[in-house]
C-alpha positions in Angstrom: 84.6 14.5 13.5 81.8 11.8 12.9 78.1 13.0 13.6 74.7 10.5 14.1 72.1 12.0 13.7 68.0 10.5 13.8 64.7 11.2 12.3 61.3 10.7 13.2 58.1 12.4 11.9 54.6 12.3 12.3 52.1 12.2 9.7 48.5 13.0 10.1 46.2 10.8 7.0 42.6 10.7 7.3 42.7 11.2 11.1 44.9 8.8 12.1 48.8 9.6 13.2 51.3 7.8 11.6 54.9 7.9 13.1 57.9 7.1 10.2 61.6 6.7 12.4 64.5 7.3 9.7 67.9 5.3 9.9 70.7 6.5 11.8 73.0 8.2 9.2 76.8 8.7 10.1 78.2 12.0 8.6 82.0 12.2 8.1 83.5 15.3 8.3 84.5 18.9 10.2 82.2 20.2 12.4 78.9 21.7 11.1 78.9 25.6 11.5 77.3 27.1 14.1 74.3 28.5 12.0 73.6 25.0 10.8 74.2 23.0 14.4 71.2 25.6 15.5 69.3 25.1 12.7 69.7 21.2 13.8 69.0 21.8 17.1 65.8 23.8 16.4 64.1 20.9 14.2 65.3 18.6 16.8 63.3 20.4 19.0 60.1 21.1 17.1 59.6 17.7 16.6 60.1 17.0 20.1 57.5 19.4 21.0 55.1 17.1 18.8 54.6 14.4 22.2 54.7 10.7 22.7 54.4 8.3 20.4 50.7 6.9 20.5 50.4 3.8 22.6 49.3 2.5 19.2 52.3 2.7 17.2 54.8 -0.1 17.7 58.3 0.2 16.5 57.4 3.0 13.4 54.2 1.0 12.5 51.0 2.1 12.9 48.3 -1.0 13.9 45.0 1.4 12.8 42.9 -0.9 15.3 40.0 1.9 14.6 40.1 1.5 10.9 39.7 -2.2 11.0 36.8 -1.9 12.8 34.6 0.6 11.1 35.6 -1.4 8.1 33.8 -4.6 9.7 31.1 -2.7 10.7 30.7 -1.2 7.1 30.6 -4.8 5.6 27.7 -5.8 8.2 26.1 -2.7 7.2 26.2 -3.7 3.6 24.9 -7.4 4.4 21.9 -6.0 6.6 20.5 -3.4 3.7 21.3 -6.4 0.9 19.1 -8.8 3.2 16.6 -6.5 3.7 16.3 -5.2 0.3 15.2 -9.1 -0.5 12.6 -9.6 2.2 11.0 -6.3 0.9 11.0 -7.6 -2.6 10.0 -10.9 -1.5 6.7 -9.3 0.9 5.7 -7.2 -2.6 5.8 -10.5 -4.8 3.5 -12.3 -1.8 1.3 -8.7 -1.8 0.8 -8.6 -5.8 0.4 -12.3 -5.9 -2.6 -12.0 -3.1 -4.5 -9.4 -5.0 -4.3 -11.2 -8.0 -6.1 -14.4 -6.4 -8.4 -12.1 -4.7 -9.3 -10.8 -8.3 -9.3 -14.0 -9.7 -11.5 -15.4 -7.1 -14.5 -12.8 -7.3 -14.5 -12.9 -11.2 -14.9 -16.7 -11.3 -17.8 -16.3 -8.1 -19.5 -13.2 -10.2 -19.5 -15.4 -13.4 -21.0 -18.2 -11.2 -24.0 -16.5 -10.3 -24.4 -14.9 -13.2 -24.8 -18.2 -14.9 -26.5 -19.3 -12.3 -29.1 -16.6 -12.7 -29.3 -17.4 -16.3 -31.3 -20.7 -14.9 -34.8 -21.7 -15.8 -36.5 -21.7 -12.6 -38.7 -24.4 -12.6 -42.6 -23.5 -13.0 -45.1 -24.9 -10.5 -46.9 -28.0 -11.2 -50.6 -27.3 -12.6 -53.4 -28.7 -9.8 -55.4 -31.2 -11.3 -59.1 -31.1 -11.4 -59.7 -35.0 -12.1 -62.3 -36.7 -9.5 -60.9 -37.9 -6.1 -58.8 -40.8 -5.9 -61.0 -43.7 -4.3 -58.0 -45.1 -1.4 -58.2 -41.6 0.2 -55.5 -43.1 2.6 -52.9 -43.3 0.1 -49.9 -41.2 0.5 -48.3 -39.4 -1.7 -44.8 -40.4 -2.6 -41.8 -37.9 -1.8 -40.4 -36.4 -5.4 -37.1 -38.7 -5.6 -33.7 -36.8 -5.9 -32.2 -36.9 -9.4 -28.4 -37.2 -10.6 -28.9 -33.5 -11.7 -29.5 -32.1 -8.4 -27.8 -29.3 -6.9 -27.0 -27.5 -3.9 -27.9 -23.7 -4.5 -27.1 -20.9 -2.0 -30.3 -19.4 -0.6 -31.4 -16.0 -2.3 -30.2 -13.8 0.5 -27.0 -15.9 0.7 -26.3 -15.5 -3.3 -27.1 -12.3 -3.4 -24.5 -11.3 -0.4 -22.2 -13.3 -1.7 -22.3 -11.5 -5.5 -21.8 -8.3 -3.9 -19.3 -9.4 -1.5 -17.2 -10.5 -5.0 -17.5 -7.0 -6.4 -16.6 -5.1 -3.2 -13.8 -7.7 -3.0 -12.5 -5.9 -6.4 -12.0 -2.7 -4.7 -10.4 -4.1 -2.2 -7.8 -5.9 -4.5 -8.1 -2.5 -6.4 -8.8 -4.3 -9.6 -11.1 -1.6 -10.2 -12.4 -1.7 -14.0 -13.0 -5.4 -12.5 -15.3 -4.0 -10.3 -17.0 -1.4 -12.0 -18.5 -4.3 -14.8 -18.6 -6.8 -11.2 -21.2 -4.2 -9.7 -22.9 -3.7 -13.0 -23.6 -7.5 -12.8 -24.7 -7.1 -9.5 -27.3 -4.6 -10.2 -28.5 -6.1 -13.7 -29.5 -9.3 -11.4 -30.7 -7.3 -8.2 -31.9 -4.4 -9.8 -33.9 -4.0 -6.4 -31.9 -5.8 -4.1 -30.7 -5.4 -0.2 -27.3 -3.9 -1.4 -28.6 -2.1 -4.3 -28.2 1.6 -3.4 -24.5 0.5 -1.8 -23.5 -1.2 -5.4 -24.7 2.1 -7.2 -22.8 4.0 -4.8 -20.0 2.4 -5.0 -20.2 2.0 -9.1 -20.0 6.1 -9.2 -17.1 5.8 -6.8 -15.5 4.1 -9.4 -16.3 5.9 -11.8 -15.9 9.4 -10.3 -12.3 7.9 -9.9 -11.8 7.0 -13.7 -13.2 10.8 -14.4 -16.6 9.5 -16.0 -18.9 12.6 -13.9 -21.7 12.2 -15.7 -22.2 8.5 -15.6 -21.4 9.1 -11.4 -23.7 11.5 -11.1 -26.6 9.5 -12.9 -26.0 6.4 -10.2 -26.1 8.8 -7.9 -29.2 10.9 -8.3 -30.6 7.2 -8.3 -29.6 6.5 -4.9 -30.9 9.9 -3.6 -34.2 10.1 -5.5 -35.2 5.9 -4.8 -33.5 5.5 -1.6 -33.6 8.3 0.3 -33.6 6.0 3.6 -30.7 4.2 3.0 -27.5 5.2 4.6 -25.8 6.3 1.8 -28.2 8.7 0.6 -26.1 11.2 2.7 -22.6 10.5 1.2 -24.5 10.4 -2.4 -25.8 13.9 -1.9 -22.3 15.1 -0.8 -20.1 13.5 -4.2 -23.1 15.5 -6.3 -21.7 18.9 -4.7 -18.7 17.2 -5.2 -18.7 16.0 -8.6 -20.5 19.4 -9.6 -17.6 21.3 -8.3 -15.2 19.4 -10.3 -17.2 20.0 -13.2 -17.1 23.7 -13.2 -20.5 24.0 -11.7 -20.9 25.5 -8.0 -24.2 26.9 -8.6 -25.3 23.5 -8.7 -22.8 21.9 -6.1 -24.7 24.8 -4.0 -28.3 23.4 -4.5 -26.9 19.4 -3.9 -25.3 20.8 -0.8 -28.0 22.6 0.6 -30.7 19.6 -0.3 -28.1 17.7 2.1 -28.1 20.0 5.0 -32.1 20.2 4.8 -32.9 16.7 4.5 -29.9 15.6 6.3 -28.7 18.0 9.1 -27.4 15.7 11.9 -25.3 13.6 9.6 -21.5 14.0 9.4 -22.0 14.6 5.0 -24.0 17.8 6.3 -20.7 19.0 8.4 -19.1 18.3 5.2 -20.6 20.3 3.2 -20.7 22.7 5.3 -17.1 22.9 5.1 -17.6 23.2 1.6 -19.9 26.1 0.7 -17.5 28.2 3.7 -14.5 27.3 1.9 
């Protein structure tokens, strides 16, 4: 007696179901004992109990439709970091390139008017004493304008302008730049409308590169010759500061104190404050 008998199984791989249908297979011979028919029947029947088919399996083979498209999606992923990973490098080139023509564009102003300092001024001429011209209606000509002439910035307009180049330093945080920028600054204005902000902002800089004691000397300037200026009240707050930092709270006690009493409605007062409670 001849037998056919058929396959199928189902195959779980990485969450998807895959269905495999075996060949018919003929199977000459006497009839299969009883024990075995049953055994037959049984796996007939526990692969029955698996279900349907998925409606995505056609004929044994599996289409994965879900597969293909978290691949595609992966790929787009992929493109969208690559493309982004060059417009960041590209806005960090335009960044660093920005500072360093902001840098290079204060130093060349700073030497300017440095040099342009440097000058002779031209004296004023002497008044002469000789007896009065007889043709008292004659008019004296206009001084005529030589090939040498030059525009030059008004003081106040120069001056601005040189510190205007060093704070431009910090701001392109070229700072040893602007340390020597506001040294120049203060060697030409040594008494000038931005002199107690170039000082402040020269121990700033030099707090920042650790150099306490030449901070607190440009400081104690500020505090001692401009006691009106605005910054008088943030220079009295980096001494305490500074003092602190340097292993000294008795006198980062007396500098915060000397701001609260001559300074108590200011916001460096709140400060330091905070400070001596903390």
């Amino acid at each position: 007696m001849r037998i056919k008998s058929s396959f199928s199984a189902l195959i779980l791989i990485g969450g998807v179901q895959f269905c495999f249908a075996l060949p018919q297979v003929e199977d000459a011979g006497d009839s299969l004992p009883a024990s075995s028919a049953s055994q037959n029947s049984s796996s007939s029947g526990y692969l029955a109990s698996t279900g349907p088919v998925p409606s995505n399996v056609v004929g044994g083979a599996n289409t994965v439709p879900n597969v293909t498209i978290n691949d595609e999606l992966l790929t787009r992923l992929r493109a969208l970091e690559e493309q982004l990973q060059a417009l960041q490098g590209r806005v960090d080139e335009l960044q660093h390139s920005l500072k360093q023509n902001q840098s290079e564009q204060a130093q060349q102003f700073l030497i300017f008017n440095k040099k342009l300092a440097e000058l002779p001024r031209p004296s004023p001429a002497p008044v002469q004493t000789s007896a009065p011209v007889k043709n008292a209606s004659a008019t004296v000509a206009a001084p005529k304008k030589t090939a040498d002439s030059s525009v030059i910035l008004a003081p106040d307009a120069q001056e601005k302008a040189t510190y205007d180049a060093a704070y431009g330093l910090v701001s392109a945080k070229a700072y040893s730049d602007a340390i020597e920028a506001f040294q120049g600054y203060l060697s030409i204005y040594p008494s000038g409308k931005y002199t107690p902000n170039a000082y402040y902002w020269l121990a700033e800089l030099q707090a920042n590169q650790q150099a306490y004691p030449s901070a607190l000397k440009n400081l104690q300037i500020i505090v001692d010759n401009y006691p009106q200026s605005p910054k008088a009240p943030d220079a009295l707050l980096k001494l305490g500061m500074i003092s602190q930092r340097m292993g000294d709270p008795a006198k980062a006690k007396q500098w915060f104190e000397r701001l609260i009493k001559e300074y108590p409605d200011s916001k460096s007062a709140k400060s330091a404050k905070q400070y001596m409670s903390a």
